[in-house]
Structure formats: C-alpha cells, structure tokens
Chimera marker file (.cmm) of the C-alpha trace (Angstrom):
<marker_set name="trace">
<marker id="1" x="-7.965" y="122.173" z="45.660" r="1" g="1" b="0" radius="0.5"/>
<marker id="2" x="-11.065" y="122.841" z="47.403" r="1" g="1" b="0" radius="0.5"/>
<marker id="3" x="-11.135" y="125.288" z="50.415" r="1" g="1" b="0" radius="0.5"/>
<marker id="4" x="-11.484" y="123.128" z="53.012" r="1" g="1" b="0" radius="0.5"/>
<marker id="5" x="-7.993" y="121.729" z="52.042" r="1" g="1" b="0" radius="0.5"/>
<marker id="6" x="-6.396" y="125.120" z="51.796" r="1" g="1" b="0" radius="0.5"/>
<marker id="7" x="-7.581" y="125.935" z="55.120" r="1" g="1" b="0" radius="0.5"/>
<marker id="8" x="-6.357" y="123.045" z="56.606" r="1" g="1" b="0" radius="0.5"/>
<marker id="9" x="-3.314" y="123.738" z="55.050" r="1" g="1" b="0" radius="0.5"/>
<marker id="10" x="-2.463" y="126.828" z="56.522" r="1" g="1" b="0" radius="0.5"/>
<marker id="11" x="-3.694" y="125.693" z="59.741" r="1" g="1" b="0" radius="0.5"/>
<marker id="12" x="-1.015" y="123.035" z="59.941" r="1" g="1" b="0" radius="0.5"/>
<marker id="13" x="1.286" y="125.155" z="58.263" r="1" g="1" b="0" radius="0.5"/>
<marker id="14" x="0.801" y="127.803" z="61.277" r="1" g="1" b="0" radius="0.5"/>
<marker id="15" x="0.848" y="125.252" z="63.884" r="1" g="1" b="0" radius="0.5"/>
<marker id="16" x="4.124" y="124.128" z="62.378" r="1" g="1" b="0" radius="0.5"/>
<marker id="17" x="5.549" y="127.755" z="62.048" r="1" g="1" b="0" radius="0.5"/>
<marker id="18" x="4.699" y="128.331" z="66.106" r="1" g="1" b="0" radius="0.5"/>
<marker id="19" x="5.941" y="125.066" z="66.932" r="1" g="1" b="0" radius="0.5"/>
<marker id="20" x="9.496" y="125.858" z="65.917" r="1" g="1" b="0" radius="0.5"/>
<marker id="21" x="9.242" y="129.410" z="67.108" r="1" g="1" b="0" radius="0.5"/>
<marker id="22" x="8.569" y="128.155" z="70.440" r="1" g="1" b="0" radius="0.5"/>
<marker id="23" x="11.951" y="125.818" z="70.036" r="1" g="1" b="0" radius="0.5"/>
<marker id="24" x="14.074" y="128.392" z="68.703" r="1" g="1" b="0" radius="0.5"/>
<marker id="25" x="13.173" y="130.501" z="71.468" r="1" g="1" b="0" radius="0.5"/>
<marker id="26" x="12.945" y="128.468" z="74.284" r="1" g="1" b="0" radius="0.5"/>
<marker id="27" x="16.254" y="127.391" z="73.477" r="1" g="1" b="0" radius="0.5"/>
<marker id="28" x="17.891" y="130.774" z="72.920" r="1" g="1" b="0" radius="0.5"/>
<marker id="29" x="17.837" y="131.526" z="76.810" r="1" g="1" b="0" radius="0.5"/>
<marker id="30" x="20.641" y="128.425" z="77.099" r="1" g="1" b="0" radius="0.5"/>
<marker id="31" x="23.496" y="130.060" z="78.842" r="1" g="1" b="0" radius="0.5"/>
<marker id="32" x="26.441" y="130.173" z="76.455" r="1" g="1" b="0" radius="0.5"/>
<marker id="33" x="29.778" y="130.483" z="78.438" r="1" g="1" b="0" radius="0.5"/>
<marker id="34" x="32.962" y="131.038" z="77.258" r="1" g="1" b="0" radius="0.5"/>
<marker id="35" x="35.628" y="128.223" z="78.206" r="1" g="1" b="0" radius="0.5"/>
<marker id="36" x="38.612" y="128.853" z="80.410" r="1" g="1" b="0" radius="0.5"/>
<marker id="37" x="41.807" y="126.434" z="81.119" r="1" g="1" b="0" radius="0.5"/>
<marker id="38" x="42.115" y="128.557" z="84.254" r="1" g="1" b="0" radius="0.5"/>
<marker id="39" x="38.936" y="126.876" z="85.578" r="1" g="1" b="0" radius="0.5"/>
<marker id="40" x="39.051" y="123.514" z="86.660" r="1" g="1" b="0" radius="0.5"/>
<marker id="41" x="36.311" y="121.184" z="88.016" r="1" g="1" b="0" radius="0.5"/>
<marker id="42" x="36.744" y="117.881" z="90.418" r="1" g="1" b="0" radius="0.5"/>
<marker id="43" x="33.813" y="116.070" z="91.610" r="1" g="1" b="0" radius="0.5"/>
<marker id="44" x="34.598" y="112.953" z="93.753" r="1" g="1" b="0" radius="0.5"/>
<marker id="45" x="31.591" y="111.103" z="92.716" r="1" g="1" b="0" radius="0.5"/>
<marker id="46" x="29.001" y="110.941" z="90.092" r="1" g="1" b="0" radius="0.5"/>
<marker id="47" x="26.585" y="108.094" z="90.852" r="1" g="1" b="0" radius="0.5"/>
<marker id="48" x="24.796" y="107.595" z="94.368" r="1" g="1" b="0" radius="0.5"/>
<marker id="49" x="22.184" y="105.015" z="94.659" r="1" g="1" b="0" radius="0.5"/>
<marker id="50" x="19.048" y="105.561" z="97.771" r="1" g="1" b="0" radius="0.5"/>
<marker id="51" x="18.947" y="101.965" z="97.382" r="1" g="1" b="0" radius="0.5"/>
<marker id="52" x="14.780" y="101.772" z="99.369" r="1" g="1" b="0" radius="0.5"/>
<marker id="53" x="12.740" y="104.927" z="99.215" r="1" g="1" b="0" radius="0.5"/>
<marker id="54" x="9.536" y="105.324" z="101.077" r="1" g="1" b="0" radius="0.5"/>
<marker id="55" x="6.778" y="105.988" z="98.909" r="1" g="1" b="0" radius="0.5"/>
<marker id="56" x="5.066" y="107.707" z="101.899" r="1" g="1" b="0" radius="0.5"/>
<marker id="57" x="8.511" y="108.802" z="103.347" r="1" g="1" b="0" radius="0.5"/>
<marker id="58" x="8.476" y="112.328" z="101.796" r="1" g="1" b="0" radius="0.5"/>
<marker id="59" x="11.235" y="113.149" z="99.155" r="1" g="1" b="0" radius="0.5"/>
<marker id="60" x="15.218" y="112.320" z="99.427" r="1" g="1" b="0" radius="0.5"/>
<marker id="61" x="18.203" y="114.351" z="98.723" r="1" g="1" b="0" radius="0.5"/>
<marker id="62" x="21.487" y="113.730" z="97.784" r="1" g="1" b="0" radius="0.5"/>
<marker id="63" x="24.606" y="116.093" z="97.568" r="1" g="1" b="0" radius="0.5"/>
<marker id="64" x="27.522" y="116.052" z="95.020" r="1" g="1" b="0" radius="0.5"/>
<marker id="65" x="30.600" y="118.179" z="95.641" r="1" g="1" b="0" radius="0.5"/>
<marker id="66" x="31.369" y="120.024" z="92.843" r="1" g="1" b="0" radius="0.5"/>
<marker id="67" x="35.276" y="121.880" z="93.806" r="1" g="1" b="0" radius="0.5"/>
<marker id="68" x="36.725" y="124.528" z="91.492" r="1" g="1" b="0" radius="0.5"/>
<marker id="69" x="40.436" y="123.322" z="91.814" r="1" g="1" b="0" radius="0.5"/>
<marker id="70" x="41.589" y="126.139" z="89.136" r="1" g="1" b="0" radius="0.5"/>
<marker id="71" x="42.758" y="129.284" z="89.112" r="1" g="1" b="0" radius="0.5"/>
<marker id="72" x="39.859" y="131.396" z="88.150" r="1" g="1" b="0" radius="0.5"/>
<marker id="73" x="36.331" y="131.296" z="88.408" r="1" g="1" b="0" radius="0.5"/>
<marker id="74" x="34.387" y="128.331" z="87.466" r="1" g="1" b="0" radius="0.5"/>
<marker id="75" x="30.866" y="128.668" z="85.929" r="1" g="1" b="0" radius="0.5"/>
<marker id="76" x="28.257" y="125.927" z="86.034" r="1" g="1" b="0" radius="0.5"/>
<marker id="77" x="25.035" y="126.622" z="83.903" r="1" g="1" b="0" radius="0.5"/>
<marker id="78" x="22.735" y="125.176" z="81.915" r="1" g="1" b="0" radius="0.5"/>
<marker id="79" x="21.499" y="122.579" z="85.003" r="1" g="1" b="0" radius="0.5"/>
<marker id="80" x="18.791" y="120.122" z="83.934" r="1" g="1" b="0" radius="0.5"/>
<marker id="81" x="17.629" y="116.857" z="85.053" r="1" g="1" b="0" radius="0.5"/>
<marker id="82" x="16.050" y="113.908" z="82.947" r="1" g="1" b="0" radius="0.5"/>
<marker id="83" x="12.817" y="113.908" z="84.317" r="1" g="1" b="0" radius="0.5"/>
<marker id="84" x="10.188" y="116.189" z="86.414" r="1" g="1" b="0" radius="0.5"/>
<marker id="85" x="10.196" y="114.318" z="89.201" r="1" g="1" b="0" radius="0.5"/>
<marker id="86" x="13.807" y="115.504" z="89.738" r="1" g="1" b="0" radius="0.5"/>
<marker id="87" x="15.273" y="118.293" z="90.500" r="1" g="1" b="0" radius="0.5"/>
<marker id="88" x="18.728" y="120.140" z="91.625" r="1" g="1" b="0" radius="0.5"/>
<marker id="89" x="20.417" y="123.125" z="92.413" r="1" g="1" b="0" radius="0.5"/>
<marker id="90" x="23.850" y="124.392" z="93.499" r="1" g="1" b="0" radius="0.5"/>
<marker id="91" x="24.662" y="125.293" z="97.243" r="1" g="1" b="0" radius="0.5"/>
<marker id="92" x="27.836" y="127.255" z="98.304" r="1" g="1" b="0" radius="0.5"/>
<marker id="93" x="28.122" y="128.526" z="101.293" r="1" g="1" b="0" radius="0.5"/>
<marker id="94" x="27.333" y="131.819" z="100.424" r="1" g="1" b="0" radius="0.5"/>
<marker id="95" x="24.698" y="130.874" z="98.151" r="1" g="1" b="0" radius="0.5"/>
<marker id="96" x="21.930" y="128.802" z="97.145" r="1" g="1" b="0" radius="0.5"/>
<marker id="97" x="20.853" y="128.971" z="93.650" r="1" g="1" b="0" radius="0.5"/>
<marker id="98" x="17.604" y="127.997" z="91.613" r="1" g="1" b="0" radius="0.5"/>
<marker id="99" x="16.216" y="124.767" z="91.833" r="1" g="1" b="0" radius="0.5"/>
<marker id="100" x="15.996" y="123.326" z="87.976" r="1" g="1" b="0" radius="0.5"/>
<marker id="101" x="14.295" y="119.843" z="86.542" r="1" g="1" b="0" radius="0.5"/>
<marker id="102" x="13.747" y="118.395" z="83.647" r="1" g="1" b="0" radius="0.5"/>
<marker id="103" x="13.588" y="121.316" z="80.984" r="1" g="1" b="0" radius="0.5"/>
<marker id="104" x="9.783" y="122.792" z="80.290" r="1" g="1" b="0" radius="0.5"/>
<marker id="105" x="8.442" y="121.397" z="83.457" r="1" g="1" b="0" radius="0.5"/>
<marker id="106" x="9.068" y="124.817" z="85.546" r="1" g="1" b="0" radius="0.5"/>
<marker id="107" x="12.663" y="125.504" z="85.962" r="1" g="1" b="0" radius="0.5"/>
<marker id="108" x="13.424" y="129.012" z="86.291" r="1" g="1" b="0" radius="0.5"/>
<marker id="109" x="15.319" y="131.187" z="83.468" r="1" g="1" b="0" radius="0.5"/>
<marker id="110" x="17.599" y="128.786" z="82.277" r="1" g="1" b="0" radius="0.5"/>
<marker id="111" x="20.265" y="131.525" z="81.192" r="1" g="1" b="0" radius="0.5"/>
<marker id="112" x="21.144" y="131.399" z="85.067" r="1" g="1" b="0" radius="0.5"/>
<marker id="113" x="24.839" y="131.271" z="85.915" r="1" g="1" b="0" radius="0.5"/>
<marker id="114" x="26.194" y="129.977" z="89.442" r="1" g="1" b="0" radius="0.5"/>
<marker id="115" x="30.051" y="130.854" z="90.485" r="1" g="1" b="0" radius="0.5"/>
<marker id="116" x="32.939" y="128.981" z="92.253" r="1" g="1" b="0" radius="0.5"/>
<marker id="117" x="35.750" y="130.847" z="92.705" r="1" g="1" b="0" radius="0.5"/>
<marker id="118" x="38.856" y="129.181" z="92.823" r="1" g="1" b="0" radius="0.5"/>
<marker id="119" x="39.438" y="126.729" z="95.947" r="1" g="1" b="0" radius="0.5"/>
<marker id="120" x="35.588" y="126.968" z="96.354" r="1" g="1" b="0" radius="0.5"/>
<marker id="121" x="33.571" y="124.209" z="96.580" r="1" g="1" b="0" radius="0.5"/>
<marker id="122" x="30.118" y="123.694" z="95.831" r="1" g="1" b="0" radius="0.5"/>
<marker id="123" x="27.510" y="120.920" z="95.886" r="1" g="1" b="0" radius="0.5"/>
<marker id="124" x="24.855" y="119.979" z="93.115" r="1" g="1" b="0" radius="0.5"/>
<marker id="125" x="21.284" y="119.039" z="95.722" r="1" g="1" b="0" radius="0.5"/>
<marker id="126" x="19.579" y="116.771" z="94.038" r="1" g="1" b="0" radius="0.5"/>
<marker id="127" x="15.772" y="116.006" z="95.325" r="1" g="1" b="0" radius="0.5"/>
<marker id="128" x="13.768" y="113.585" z="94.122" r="1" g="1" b="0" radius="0.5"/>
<marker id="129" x="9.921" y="112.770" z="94.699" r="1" g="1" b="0" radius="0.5"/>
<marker id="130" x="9.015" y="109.828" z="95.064" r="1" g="1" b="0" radius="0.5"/>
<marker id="131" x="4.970" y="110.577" z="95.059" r="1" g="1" b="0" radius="0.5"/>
<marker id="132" x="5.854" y="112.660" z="91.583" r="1" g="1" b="0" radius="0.5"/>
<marker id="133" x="4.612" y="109.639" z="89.294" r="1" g="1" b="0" radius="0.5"/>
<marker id="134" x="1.521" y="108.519" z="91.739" r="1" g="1" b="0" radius="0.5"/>
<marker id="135" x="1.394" y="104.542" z="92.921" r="1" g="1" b="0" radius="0.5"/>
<marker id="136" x="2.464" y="103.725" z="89.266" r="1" g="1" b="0" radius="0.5"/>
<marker id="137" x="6.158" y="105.111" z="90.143" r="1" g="1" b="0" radius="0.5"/>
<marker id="138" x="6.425" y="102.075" z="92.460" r="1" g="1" b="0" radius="0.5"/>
<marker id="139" x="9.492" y="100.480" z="91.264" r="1" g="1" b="0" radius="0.5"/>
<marker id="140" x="13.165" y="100.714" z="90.472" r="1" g="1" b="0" radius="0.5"/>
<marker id="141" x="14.034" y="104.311" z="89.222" r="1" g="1" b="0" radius="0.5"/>
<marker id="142" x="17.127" y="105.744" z="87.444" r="1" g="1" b="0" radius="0.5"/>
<marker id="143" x="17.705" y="109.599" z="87.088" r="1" g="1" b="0" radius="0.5"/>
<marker id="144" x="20.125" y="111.359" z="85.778" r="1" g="1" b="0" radius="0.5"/>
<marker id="145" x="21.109" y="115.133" z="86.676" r="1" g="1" b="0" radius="0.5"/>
<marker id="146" x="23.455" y="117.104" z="84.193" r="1" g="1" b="0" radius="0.5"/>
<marker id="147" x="25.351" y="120.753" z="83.679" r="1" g="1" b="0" radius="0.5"/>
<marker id="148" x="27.891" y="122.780" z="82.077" r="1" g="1" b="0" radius="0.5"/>
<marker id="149" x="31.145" y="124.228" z="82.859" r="1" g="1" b="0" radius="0.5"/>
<marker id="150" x="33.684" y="126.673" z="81.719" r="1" g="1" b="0" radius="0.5"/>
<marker id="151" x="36.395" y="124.228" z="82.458" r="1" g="1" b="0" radius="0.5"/>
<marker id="152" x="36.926" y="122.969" z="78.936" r="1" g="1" b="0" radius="0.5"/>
<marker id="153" x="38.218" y="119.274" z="80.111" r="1" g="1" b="0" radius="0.5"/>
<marker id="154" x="34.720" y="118.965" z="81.394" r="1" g="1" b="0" radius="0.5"/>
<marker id="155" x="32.533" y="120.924" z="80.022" r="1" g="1" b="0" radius="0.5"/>
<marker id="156" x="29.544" y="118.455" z="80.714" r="1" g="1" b="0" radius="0.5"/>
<marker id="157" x="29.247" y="117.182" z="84.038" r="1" g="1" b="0" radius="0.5"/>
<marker id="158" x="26.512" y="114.419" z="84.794" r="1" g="1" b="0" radius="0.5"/>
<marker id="159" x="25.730" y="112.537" z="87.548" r="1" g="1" b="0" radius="0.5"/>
<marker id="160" x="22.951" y="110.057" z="88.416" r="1" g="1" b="0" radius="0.5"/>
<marker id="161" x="20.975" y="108.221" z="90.759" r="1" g="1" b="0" radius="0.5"/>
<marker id="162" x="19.163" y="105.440" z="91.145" r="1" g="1" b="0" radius="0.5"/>
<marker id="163" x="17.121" y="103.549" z="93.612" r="1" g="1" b="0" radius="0.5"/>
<marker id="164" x="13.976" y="101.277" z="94.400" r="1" g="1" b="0" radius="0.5"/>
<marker id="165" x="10.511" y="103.219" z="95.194" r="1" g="1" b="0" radius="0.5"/>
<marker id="166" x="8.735" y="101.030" z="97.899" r="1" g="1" b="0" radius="0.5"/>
<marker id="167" x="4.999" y="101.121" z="99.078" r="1" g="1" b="0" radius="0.5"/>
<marker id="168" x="4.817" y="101.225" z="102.793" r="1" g="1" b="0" radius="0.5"/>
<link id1="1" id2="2" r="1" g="1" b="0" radius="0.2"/>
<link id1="2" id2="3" r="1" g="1" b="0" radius="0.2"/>
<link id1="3" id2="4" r="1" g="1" b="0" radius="0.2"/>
<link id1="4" id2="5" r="1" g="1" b="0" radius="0.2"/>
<link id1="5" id2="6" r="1" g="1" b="0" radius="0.2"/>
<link id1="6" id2="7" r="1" g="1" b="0" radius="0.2"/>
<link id1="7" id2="8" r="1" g="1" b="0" radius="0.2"/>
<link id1="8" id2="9" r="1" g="1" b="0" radius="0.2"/>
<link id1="9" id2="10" r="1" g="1" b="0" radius="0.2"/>
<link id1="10" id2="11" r="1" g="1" b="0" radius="0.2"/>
<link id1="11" id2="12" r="1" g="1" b="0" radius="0.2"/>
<link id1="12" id2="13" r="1" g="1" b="0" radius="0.2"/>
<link id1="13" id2="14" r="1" g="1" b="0" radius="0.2"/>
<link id1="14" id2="15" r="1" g="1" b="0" radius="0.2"/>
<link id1="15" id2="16" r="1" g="1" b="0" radius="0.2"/>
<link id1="16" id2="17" r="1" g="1" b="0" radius="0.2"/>
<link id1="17" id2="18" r="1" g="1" b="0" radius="0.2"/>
<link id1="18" id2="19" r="1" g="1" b="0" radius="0.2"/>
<link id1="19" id2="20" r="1" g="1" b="0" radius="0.2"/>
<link id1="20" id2="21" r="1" g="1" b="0" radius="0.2"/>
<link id1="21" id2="22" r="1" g="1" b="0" radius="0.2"/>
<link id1="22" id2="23" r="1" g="1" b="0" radius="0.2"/>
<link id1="23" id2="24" r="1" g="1" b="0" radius="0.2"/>
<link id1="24" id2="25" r="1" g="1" b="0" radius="0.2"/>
<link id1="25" id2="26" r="1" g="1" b="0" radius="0.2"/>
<link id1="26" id2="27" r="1" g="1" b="0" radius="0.2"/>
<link id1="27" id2="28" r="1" g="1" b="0" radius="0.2"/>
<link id1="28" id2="29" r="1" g="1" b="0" radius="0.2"/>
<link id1="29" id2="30" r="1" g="1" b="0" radius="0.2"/>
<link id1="30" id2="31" r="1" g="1" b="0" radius="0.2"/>
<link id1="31" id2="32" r="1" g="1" b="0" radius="0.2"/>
<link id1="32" id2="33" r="1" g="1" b="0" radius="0.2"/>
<link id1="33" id2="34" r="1" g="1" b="0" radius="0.2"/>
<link id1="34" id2="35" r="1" g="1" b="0" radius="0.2"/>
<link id1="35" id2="36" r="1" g="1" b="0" radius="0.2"/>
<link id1="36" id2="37" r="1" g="1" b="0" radius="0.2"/>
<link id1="37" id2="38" r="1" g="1" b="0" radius="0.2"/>
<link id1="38" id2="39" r="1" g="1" b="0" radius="0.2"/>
<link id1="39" id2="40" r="1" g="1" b="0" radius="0.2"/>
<link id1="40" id2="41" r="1" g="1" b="0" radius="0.2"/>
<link id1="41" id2="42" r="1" g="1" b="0" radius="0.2"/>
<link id1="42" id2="43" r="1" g="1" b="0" radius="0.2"/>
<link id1="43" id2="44" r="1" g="1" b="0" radius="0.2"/>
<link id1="44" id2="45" r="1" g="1" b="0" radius="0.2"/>
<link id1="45" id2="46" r="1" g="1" b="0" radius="0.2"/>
<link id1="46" id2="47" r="1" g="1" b="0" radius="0.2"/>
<link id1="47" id2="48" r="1" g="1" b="0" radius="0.2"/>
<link id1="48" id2="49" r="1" g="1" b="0" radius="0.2"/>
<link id1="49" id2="50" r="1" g="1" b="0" radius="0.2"/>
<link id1="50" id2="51" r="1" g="1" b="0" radius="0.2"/>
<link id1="51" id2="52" r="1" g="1" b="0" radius="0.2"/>
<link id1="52" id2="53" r="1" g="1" b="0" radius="0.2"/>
<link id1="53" id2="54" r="1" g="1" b="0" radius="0.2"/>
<link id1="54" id2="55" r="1" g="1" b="0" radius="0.2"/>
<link id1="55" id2="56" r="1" g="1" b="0" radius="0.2"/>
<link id1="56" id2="57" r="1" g="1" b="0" radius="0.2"/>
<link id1="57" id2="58" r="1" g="1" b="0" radius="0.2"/>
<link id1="58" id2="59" r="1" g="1" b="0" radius="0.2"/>
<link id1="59" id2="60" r="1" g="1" b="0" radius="0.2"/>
<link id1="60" id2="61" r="1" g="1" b="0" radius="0.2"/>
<link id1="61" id2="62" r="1" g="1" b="0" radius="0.2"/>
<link id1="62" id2="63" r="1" g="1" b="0" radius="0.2"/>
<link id1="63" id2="64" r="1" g="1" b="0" radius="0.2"/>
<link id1="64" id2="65" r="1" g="1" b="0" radius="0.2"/>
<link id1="65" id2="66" r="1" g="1" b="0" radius="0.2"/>
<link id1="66" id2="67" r="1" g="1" b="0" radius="0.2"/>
<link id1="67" id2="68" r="1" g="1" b="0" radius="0.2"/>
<link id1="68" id2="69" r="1" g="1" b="0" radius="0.2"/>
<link id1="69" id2="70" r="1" g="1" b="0" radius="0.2"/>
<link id1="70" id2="71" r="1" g="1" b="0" radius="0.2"/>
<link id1="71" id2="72" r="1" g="1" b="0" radius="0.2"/>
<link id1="72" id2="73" r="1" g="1" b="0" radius="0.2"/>
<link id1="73" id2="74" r="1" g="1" b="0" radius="0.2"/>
<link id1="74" id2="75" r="1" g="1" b="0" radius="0.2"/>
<link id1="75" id2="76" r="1" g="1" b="0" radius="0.2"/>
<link id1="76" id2="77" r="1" g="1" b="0" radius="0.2"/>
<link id1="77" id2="78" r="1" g="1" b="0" radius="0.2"/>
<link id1="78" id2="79" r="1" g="1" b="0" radius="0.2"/>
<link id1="79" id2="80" r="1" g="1" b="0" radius="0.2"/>
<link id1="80" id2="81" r="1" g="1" b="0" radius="0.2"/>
<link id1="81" id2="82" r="1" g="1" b="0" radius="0.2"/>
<link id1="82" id2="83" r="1" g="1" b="0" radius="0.2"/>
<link id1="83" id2="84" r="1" g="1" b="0" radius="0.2"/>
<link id1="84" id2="85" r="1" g="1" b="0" radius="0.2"/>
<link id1="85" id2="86" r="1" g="1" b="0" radius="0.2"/>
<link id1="86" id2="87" r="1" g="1" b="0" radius="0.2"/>
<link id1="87" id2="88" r="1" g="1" b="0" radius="0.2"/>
<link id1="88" id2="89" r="1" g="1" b="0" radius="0.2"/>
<link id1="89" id2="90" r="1" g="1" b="0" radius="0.2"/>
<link id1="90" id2="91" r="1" g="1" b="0" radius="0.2"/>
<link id1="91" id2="92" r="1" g="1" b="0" radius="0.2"/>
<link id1="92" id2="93" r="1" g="1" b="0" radius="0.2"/>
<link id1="93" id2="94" r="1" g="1" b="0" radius="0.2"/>
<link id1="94" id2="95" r="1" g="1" b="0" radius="0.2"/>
<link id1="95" id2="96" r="1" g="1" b="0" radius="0.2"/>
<link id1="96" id2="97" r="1" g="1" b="0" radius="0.2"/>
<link id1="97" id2="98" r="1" g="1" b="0" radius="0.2"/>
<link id1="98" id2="99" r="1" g="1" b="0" radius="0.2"/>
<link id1="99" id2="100" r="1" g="1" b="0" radius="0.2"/>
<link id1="100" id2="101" r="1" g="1" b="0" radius="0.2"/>
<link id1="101" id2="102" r="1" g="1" b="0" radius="0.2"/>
<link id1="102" id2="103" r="1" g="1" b="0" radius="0.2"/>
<link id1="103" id2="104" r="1" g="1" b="0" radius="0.2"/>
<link id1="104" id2="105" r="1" g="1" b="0" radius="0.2"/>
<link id1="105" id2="106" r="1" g="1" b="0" radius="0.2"/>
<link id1="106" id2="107" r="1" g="1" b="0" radius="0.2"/>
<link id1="107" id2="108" r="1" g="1" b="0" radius="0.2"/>
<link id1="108" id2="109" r="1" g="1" b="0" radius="0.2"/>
<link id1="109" id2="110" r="1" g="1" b="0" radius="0.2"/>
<link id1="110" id2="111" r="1" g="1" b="0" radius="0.2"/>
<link id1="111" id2="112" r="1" g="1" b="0" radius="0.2"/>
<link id1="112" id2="113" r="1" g="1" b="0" radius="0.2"/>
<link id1="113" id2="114" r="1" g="1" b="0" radius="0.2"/>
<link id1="114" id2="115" r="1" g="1" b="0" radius="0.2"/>
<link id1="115" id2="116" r="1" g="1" b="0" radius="0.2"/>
<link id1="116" id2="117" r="1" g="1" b="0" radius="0.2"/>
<link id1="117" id2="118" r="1" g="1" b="0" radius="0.2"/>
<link id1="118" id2="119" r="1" g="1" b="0" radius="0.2"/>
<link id1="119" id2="120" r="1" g="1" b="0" radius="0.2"/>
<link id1="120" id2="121" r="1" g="1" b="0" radius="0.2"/>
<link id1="121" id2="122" r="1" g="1" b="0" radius="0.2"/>
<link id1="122" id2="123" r="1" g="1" b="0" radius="0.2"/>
<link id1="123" id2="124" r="1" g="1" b="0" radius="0.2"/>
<link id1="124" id2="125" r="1" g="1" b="0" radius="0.2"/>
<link id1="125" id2="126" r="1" g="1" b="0" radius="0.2"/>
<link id1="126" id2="127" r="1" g="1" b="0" radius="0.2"/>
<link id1="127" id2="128" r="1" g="1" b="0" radius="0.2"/>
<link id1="128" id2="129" r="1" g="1" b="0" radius="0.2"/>
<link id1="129" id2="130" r="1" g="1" b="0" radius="0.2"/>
<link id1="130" id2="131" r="1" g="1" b="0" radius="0.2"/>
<link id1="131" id2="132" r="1" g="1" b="0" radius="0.2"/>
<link id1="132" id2="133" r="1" g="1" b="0" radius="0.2"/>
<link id1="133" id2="134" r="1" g="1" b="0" radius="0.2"/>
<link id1="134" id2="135" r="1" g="1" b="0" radius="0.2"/>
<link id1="135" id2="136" r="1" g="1" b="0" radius="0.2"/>
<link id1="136" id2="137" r="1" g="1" b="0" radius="0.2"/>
<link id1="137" id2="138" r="1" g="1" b="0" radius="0.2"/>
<link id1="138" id2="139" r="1" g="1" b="0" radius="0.2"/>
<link id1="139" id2="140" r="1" g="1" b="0" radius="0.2"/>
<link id1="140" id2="141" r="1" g="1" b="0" radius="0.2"/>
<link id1="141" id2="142" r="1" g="1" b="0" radius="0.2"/>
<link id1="142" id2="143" r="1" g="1" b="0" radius="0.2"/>
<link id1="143" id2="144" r="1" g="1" b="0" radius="0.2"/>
<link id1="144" id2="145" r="1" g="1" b="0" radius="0.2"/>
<link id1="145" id2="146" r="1" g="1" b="0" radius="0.2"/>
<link id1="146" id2="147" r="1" g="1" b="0" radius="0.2"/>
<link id1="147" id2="148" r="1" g="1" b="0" radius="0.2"/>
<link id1="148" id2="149" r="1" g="1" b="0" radius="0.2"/>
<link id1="149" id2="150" r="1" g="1" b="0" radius="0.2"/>
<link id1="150" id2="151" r="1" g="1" b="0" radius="0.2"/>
<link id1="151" id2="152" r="1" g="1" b="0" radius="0.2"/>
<link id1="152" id2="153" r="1" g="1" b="0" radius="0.2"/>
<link id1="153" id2="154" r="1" g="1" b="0" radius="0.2"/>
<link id1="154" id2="155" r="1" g="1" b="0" radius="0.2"/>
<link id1="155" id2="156" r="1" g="1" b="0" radius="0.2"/>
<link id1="156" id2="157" r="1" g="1" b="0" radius="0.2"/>
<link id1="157" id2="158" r="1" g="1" b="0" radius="0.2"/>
<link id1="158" id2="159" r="1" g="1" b="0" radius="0.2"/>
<link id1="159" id2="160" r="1" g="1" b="0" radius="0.2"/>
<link id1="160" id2="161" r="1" g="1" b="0" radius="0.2"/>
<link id1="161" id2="162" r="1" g="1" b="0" radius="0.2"/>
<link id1="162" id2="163" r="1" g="1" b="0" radius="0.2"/>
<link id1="163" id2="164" r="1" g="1" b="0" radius="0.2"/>
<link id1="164" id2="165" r="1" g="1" b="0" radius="0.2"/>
<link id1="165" id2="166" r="1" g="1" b="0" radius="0.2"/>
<link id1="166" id2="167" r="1" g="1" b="0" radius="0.2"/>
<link id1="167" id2="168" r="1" g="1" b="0" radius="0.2"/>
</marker_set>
C-alpha cells in the first residue's frame, strides 16, 4: 500500500469518525420524557389546508389547539417540522415558547420542554414562508409539523398542512 492510499485512508476514516460524532451528539440533546397516564392530550384537528398563498403576501400562520384534558401536567417536546421553510412553536397564555423547524436548520436547544397543566390549553403556531424556496417554491406544498408527549396514548402528535403557493 503506497502512502498516498494510507493517507487517504485515514482521511476518510476521520471524516467518517466526526460524521457520527456529530449524530450521536446532536441527537443526545432529544428531550427524553417520562410517560404519564395522568396526562392526557386532545387536539380537535390535525390537518388545515391555506388553500392560495401569496407568494408576495408575506408568510401565513395557522394555530392547532393542543388541550391537556388529564390530570397532571402534560409535556410536549421534541417539536420539529419537515422542512426549513416551516416552523412552529407552542403558545399558552402565559407563555410563548421557541420557535423550532426542520431539525439542523436553526432551531433552538432541542432538549426544550413546554407545560400544560391540566385543563390548560395550548396551541402549536405554525408559520410558513412562502418566499423560503425562491420563485421555484411556486406550486402546491405539503408540510408536516410533529411533537412528543408524556401522554402515553399519544405520544406522537403530528399535524400538517398543505396549500398552493401562487405568483402574484
């Protein structure tokens, strides 16, 4: 083996090594809850569709209510939505928590926690850009917009959206 070839062997071999590293670690910040039959989630929808969006219009919201119908808290963690041109983040009324998107497109810690205590309800925000993907985003879209619970009977919660981008 000459030493070109070794080189380039440990080169990819590092590159490798980092590579999982950098998944290992990046997913060791996933909040890990512990489930709870006292906490119990209701959401009264889980699709909404904008049906036209302005390209030019600026970007669109939706809100899903999210009700803790148990009898203790209810956690919801681990928010993340399928692409970067998305994003969401719970509102209460006494709170308004960290807006996350698709995961390594610059969400915030994703070990963050939101709380709805029981008879509290919530909503998940969910914004979308419309500009996000430039003139080439013209076009039907379809999103979707998932979390986590401690209520073990639904422990994943997704919802989704779709719509039409329109030039103006």
């Amino acid at each position: 083996m000459s030493e070109k070839t070794f080189i380039w062997g440990i080169a990819v071999f590092t590159i490798i090594l980092i590579g999982g590293a950098v998944v290992i670690l990046g997913n060791s910040s996933k909040a890990n809850i512990a489930k709870n039959s006292q906490a119990k989630s209701e959401v009264s929808h889980t699709n909404f569709d904008f049906k036209s969006i302005s390209y030019s219009g600026g970007n669109v919201k939706h809100s899903f209510p999210v009700k803790n119908v148990g009898k203790s808290e209810m956690k919801i963690f681990n928010m993340k939505t399928s692409c970067m041109c998305t994003t969401a983040y719970l509102k209460t009324n006494k709170e308004t928590g960290p807006s996350f998107g698709m995961p390594g497109h610059a969400s915030p810690n994703s070990s963050w926690v939101g709380t709805l205590r029981p008879g509290e309800e919530g909503s998940i925000v969910v914004v979308f850009d419309p500009t996000a993907h430039g003139p080439e985003g013209i076009g039907p879209l379809s999103r979707l917009i998932s979390f986590e619970t401690n209520d073990p009977n639904s422990s994943y919660v997704e919802f989704s959206i779709q719509g039409v981008v329109v030039k103006d």
